[in-house]
N, C-alpha and C positions, 0 to 999 in steps of 0.2 A: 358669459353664458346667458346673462339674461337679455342682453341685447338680439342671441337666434334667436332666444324662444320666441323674444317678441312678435319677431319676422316670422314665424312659422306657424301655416296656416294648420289647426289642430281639427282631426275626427272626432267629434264630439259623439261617442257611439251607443251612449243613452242618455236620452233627454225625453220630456213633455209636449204638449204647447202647452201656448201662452195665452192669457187670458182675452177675449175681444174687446173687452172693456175696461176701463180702468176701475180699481178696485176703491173702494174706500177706506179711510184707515182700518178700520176695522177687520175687514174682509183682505187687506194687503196685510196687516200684523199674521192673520191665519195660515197666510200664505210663508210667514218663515218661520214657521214652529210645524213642529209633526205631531202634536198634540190634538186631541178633538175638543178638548173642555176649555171654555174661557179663561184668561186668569182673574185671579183676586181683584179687585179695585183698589188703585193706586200701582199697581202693574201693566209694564210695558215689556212686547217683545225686542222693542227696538233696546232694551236696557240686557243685551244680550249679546254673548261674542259676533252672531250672524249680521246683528242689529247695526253694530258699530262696525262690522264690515260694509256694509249699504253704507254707512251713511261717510265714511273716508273713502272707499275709492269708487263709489257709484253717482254722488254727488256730481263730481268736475262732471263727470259725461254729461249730467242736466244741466254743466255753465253754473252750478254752485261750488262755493267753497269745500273744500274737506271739511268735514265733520258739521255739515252744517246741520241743523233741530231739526228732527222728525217730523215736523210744522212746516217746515220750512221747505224741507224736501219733497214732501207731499201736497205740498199749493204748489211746486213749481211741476210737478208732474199733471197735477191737474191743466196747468195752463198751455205743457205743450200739447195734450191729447194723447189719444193710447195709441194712433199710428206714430207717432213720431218716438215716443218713448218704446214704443219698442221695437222699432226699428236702428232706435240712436246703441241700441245694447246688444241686441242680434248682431249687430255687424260689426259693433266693435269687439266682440268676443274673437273673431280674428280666424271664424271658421271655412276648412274646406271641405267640409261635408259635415251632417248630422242625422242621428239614426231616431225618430221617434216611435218612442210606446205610442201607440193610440188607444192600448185596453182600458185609460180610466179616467172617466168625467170627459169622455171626449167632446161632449155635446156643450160644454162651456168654453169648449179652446180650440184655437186656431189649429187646421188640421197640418197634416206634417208636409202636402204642398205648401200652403201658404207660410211656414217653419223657413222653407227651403227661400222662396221668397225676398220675405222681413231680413233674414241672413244674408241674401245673395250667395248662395251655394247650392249644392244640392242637396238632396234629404233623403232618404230611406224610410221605410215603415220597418217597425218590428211590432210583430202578432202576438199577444199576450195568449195563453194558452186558457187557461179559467174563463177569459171575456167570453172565448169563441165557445165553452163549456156551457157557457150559462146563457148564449144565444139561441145555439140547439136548442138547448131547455126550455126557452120561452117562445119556442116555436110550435108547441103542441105535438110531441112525436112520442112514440111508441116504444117503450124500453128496451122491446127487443133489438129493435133496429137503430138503439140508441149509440154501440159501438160506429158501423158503417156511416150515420151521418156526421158523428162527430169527426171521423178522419174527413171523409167528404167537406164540408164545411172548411176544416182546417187547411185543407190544400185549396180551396179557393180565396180565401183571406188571405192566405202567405201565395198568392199565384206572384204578386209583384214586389213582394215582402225580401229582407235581407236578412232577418234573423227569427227568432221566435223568444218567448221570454215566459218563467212561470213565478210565482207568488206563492208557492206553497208556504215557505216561510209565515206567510200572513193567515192559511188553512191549517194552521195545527201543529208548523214546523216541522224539520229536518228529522224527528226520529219515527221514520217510518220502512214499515218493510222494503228494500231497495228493488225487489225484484217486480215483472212485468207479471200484473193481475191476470187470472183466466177473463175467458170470453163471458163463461156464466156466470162468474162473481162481477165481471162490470154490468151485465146485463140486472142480475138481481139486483146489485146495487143501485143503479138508475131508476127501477122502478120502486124502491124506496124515497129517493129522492124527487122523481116524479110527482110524485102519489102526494108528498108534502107539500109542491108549490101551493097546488089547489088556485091555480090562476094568478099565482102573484112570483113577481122574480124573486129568487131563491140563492144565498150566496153559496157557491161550491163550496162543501168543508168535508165532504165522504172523502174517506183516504184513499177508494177504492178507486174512483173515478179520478184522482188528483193523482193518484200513480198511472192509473192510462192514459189520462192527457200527457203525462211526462214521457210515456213511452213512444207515445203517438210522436209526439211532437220530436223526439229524437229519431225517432225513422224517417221523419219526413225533412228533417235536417240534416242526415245523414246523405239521403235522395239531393238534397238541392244547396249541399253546402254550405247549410247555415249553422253559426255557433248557435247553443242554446244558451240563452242568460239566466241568472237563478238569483233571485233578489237575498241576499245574506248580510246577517247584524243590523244597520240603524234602522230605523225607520218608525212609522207611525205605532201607536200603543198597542194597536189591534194584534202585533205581534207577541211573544213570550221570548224576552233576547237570548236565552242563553239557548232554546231552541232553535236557535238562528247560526248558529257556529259554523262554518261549511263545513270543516271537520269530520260532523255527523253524518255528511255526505260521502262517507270515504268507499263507503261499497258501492253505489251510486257511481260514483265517480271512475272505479275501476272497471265497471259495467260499459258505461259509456267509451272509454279506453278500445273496449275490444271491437267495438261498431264499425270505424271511430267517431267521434261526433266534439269537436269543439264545446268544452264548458267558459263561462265566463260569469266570476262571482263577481256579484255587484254593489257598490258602497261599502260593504264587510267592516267598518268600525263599529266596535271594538276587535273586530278580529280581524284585522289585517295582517297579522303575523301570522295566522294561521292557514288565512289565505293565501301569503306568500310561501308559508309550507309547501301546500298541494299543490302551489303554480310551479313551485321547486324540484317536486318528485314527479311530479306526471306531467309529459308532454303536450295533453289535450288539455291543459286546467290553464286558464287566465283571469286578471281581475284588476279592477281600479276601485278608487277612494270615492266616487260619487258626490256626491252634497254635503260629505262629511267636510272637506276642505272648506266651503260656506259655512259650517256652523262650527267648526274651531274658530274660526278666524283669525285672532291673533294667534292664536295655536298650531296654526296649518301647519308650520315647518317642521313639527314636530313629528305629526302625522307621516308627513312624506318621504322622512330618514326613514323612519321605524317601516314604512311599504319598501324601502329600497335595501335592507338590510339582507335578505336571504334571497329571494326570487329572482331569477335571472332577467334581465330588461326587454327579451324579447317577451314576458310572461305579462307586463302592467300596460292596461290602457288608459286613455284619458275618458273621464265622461263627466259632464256637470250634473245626472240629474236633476236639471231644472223642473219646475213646474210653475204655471201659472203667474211668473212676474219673469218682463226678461231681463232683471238685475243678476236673477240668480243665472244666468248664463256667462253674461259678464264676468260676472265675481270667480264664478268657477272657473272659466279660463285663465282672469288672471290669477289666481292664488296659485290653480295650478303651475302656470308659466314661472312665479315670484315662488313658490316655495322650489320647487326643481330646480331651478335656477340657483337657488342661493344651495341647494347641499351640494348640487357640483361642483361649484366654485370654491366653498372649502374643500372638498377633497381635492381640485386642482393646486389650492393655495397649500395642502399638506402631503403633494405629491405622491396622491394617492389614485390619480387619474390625470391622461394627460389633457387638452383641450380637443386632442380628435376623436379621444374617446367620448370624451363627455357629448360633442357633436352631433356621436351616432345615439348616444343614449336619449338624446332627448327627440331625436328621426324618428327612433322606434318604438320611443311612449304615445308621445303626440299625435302623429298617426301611423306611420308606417306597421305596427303591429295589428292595429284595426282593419286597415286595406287587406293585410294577408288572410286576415281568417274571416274577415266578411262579404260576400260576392254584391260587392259595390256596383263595380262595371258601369262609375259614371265618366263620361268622356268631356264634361266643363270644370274639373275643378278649377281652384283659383291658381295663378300662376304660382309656382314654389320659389324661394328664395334660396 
């Protein structure tokens, strides 16, 4: 089994870019923690499950040994340059397509053309729905008219786009009224919020307006085919994790159901089981492990039993959320590839699957589930194996 995965070129169907520059230790340790605070002195992030994944199977790709110093690995990144480094990990990720966010920090990273590029594959945009919120906003406009440019806006950002994506998780979390706000409560609410910029960007946190970007953005997905993505469980501090469950999603969820509108929860550790629930009862709900497989690291195979346990395998996709180093691309392909690969195999080794099954299972993690529910519609992928 692990010899297809190898061969098989994977949709990576949420990612970042990658930084233009190379990072310095400092600034690259930042880059594999979700934290915003420094640590203590005499602490390292490299002294960390993610850490010690970089530094065993990201090494060889730099022509260093496994596990070689943190020192070590970081002078020879320095000496090849940031085109080459991250070119040598984009491509060896082994991808035939990738879908980037561009709603955060885009102005430091390689946009999702040049993504497509550095991989040699092709790329997609997916439209973060808050960015396009808070662009309106700092456009100087009128609250009334604040509903109509915000749909406006949003259909010309997503005109060449393949999905849409929202962060409410990171605006105050999942337990929120599920239903689509009136006109005059998003309008009053805008000029509330308005009224506070007073000339300075403003981060979206009105539940009012973060439920009609969800609505918006699900009619307009509905219209052009796109799943909507919904960031759920890990991720930086700025969120409340247990507000994060998708779970809490569930009326939400059965909303979307009636439209229809593709969902797809995203990263979801610690609740992957929960997310493999709702990928289990509802036909529009899908989801993958994200960057969680990068920071288990020696843990990952644990993870990816416990995702394959309930959910049917047309329901899991693959994605690295990488951002900002393209180690974390790598890493996340192969974990992904090396942990799926090894629970097939014991189930094949315990007669619990045969080898053409497992075949198809991993066709329609990889990407084959991505291609169906996302309007790709690219005609170079890489040749299939």
């Amino acid at each position: 089994m692990l010899s297809e995965l190898e061969a098989l070129p994977l949709v990576d169907h949420h990612c970042h870019g990658v930084t233009r520059q190379l990072p310095d230790r400092k600034a690259f340790e930042n880059l594999i923690y979700e934290g915003f605070e420094p640590l203590p002195g005499g602490h390292s992030h490299f002294d960390a499950p993610v850490g010690l994944a970089i530094r065993r199977w990201c090494a060889p790709v730099l022509d260093l040994e496994p596990l070689a110093s943190p020192e070590d690995y970081l002078a020879r990144r320095e000496m090849l340059g940031a085109d080459e480094v991250n070119g040598r990990f984009l491509k060896g990720a082994g991808l035939e397509a990738l879908l980037v966010d561009s709603g955060y920090r885009s102005e430091e990273l390689v946009d999702f053309g040049g993504m497509g590029a550095l991989a040699e594959a092709p790329a997609g945009e997916v439209v973060r729905l808050e960015a396009v919120a808070e662009e309106v906003a700092a456009g100087g406009i009128d609250a009334a008219r604040y509903p109509e440019n915000f749909r406006e806006a949003l259909e010309r950002r997503a005109e060449h786009a393949v999905g849409l994506k929202t962060i409410v998780a990171y605006r105050g979390g999942f337990a929120f009224d599920p239903s689509p706000p009136s006109r005059q409560d998003v309008v009053r609410a805008a000029g509330g919020w308005l009224k506070e910029q007073k000339g300075s960007a403003l981060r979206l946190t009105d539940q009012i307006l973060l439920r009609f970007g969800i609505w918006t953005g699900a009619g307009l997905a509905r219209q052009r085919g796109f799943p909507l993505q919904i960031h759920s469980g890990f991720g930086d501090p700025d969120l409340t994790m247990h507000l994060a469950n998708p779970t809490l999603l569930t009326d939400l969820v059965r909303e979307f159901q009636r439209l229809p509108v593709n969902v797809v929860f995203l990263h979801c550790y610690p609740y992957h089981r929960e997310a493999g629930y709702l990928a289990s009862v509802f036909p529009h709900v899908h989801f993958d492990l994200g960057s969680a497989l990068n920071y288990l690291g020696p843990s990952a195979g644990r993870l990816m039993a416990e995702a394959l346990e309930l959910a049917p395998f047309t329901k899991q996709l693959y994605s690295s959320d990488a951002f900002g180093l393209p180690e974390l691309y790598f890493l996340g392909a192969l974990l992904f590839r090396r942990t799926l690969g090894s629970v097939l195999e014991r189930w094949i080794a315990e007669g619990e699957c045969s080898e053409t099954d497992a075949k198809r299972i991993v066709g329609l993690i990889g990407r084959e589930n991505a291609e169906r529910i996302y309007p790709l519609g690219f005609d170079n992928r890489r040749q299939r194996h």
